[in-house]
Structure formats: structure tokens, C-alpha cells
C-alpha positions in Angstrom: 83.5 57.3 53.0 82.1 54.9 55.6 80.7 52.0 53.4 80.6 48.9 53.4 81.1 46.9 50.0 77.8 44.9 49.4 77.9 41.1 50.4 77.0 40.5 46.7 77.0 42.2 43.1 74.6 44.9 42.3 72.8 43.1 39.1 70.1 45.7 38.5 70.1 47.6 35.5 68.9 51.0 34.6 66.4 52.9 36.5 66.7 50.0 39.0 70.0 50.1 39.3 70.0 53.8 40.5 66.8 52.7 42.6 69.6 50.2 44.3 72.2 52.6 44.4 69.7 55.8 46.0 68.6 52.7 48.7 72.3 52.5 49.8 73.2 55.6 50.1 69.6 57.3 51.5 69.9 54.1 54.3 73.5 55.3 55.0 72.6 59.1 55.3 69.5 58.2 57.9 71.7 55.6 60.1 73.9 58.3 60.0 77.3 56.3 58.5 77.0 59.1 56.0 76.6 61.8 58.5 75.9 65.4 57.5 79.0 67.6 56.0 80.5 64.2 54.8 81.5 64.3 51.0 80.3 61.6 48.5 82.1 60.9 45.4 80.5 59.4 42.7 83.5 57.6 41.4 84.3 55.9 44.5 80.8 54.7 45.1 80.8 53.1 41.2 84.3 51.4 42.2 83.2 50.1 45.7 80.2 48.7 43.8 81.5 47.7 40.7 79.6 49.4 38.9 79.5 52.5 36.5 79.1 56.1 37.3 75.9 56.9 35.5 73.2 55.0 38.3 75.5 56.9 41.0 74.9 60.0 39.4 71.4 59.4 39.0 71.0 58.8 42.8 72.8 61.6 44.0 70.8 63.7 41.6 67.5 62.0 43.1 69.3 62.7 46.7 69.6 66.1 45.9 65.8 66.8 45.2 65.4 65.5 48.4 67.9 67.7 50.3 69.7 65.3 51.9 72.9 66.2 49.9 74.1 69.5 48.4 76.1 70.1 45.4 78.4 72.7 44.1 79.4 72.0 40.7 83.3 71.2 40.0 83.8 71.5 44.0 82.2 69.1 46.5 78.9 66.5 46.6 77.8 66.4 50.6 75.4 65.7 52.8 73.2 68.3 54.1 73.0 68.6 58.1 69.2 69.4 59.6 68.4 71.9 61.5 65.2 72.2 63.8 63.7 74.3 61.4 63.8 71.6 58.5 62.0 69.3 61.6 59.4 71.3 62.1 58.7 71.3 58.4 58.8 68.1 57.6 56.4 67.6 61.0 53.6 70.2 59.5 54.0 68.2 56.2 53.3 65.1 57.1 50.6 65.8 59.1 49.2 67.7 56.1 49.2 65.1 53.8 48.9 62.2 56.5 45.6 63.3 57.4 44.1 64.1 54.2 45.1 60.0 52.6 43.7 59.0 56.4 40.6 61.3 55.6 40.1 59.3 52.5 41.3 55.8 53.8 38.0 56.3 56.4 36.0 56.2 53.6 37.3 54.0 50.9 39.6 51.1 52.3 37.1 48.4 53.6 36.3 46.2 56.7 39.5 44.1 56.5 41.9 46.9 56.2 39.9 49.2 58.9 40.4 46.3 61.2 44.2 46.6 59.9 44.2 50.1 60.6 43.4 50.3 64.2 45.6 47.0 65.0 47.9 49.7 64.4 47.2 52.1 66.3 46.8 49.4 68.9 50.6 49.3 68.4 51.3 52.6 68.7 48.9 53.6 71.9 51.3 50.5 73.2 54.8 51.8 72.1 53.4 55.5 73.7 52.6 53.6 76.8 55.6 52.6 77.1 57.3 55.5 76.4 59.5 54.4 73.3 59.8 56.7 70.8 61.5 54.8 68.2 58.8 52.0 68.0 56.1 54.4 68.4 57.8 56.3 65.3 58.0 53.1 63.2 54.6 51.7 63.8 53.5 55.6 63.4 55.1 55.4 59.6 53.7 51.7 59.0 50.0 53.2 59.9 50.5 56.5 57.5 52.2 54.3 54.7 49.4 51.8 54.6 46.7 54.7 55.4 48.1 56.2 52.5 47.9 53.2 50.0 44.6 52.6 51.6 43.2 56.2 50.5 43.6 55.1 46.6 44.7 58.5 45.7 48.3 57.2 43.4 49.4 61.1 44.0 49.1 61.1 47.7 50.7 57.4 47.1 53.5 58.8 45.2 54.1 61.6 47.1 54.5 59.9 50.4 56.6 57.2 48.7 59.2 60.0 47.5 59.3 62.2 50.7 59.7 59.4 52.7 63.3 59.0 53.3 64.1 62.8 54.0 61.1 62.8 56.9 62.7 60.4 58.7 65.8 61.1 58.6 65.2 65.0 59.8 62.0 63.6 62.3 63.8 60.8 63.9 62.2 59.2 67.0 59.3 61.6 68.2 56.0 61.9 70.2 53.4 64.6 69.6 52.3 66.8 72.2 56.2 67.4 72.8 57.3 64.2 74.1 53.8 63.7 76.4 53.6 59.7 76.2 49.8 60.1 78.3 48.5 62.5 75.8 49.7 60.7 72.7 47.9 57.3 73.9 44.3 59.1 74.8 45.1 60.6 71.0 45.3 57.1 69.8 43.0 55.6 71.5 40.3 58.7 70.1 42.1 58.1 66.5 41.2 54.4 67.0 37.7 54.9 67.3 37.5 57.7 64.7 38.6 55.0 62.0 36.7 52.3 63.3 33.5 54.1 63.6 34.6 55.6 59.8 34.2 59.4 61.2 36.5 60.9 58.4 36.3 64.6 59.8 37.3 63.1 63.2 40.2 61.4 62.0 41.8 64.2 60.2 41.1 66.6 62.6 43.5 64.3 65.5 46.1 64.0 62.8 46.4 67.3 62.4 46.2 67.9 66.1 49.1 65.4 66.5 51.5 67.9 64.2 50.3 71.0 66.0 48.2 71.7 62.9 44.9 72.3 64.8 
């Protein structure tokens, strides 16, 4: 199993400690030095870490959930490969939930974290511009994460919080409009004024249009 032993101790205890554990081994699975079909064992992770089986267990179990690993009892713990079809889901889901805590972020968050808002999307018509899909996918989730906090909804919060790690990793880098950098910019720069002008309908309605939800 390609991983590395931690520079120092895992200390946590508990629930954090299998919060610490799930980090290490989610990170590994979306990097891809846990790629998909390769087999995790429990009792090597708790020797590599020095630490017991019970927080591994309780990762893997949390991993599961997720579906970025697969278990048959008494035979093999793995990690689960995407197809395009489990893309395409995760794309219509995010862009479900993303634009109903925008929808709400419109209305609630104010002045200061509007302005915080479209400095974002600043960033991201720039990474489109340029044609960069991986910056324009990480400022992308920085604008939905903080939209999302922004909304004050703690169950949109939550949900996003737990779904993140499995969107990613099956999303990747990627542009709306299937790959068109010019389109995704002028939807930007339309987002941008949707959320600075505080036209909720508006702003949904170009998230949605972003994950072909329209």
C-alpha cells in the first residue's frame, strides 16, 4: 500500500483520531497513491501509524458511505474505480445543492462577504480565461464552500462538508459547457453580477445552467 509513514505521531484521540485517519487515507484515494482496485488493510494502516485498529476501522467505514471504497466481508477492503456515470452524478448534485446555498447566500450573507463572493468569481472568470481547469476547479469549490457557509442553512453546511471528498475525486479538473473556457467566463461574469446586485433567482438559475441542470 503506497503510504507514506507520517513525519510525526498521530496524537488525536477518538472521533478525531478517525477524523485524522479518514484525512489520510480520503487525500491518498483523490491524489490517486490509493488508486482504484487497490486493497486497504486496516491492520497495516494501524501499524504504519502506530496506532490501533478501531479509528482505521471507523474511517474505512466513513469511506465506505462515501463510495470511495468497497467491502466484502471476510474477503477484501478496496477502493472503488469511477466511471463517467458516477461524474455525471456527482456534476447534477452539486449543482443541485450549490445553487440552492448560493440562492440563499444572495440573500442572507452581507456586504463584506458579497464583496467576498464575487472576488471569487473574479478568480475563476480568470483561471477560465486562461484555460486552466484545475485552478478554475479549486477556486470553483472555494466559492461553493464559502457560498455554502454563507447560506446559514447547517444541513446544506453539513451536507457539502460530507460529500465533499467523493465530488472531487470522481469530478476532477472540469469546465462547464463541456470544456468551453469563452462560455464559462461570460457565465461568470453574469454570476458576478447576479450576486452583487443580490438577484437570488438569477444566481441559481446560472448555477444550475453550469451543471446542465437548466
Amino acid at each position: 500500500m503506497p503510504l507514506d509513514a507520517p513525519e510525526r505521531r498521530l496524537e488525536a484521540h477518538g472521533s478525531a483520531l478517525a477524523d485524522e485517519v479518514y484525512d489520510l487515507l480520503a487525500s491518498a484515494i483523490v491524489n490517486g497513491r490509493l488508486a482504484g482496485g487497490e486493497h486497504i488493510r486496516d491492520v497495516e494502516i494501524a501499524q504504519l501509524y502506530g496506532i490501533s485498529r478501531t479509528p482505521v476501522r471507523e474511517a474505512i467505514q466513513r469511506l465506505e458511505r462515501q463510495g470511495l471504497v468497497e467491502i466484502a466481508a471476510h474477503r477484501y477492503t478496496r477502493v472503488t474505480t469511477p466511471d463517467d456515470a458516477a461524474a455525471a452524478e456527482a456534476t447534477e448534485y452539486i449543482g443541485y445543492v450549490s445553487a440552492a446555498a448560493l440562492r440563499q447566500a444572495v440573500r442572507r450573507a452581507d456586504d463584506a462577504k458579497i464583496a467576498e463572493l464575487c472576488g471569487l468569481i473574479d478568480e475563476i472568470v480568470d483561471a477560465a480565461e486562461a484555460a486552466d481547469p484545475a485552478r478554475f476547479m479549486e477556486r470553483m469549490v472555494a466559492f461553493h464552500r464559502i457560498s455554502t457557509i454563507a447560506s446559514g442553512n447547517r444541513m446544506l453546511t453539513s451536507v457539502i462538508r460530507e460529500t465533499h471528498v467523493p465530488v472531487i475525486r470522481v469530478v476532477g479538473a472540469w469546465l462547464p459547457y463541456d470544456g468551453d473556457s469563452e462560455r464559462a467566463a461570460e457565465s461568470f461574469r453574469s454570476l458576478h453580477r447576479a450576486v452583487q446586485t443580490r438577484d437570488a433567482d438569477e444566481a441559481e438559475r446560472i448555477v444550475r445552467d453550469q451543471h446542465g441542470l437548466a
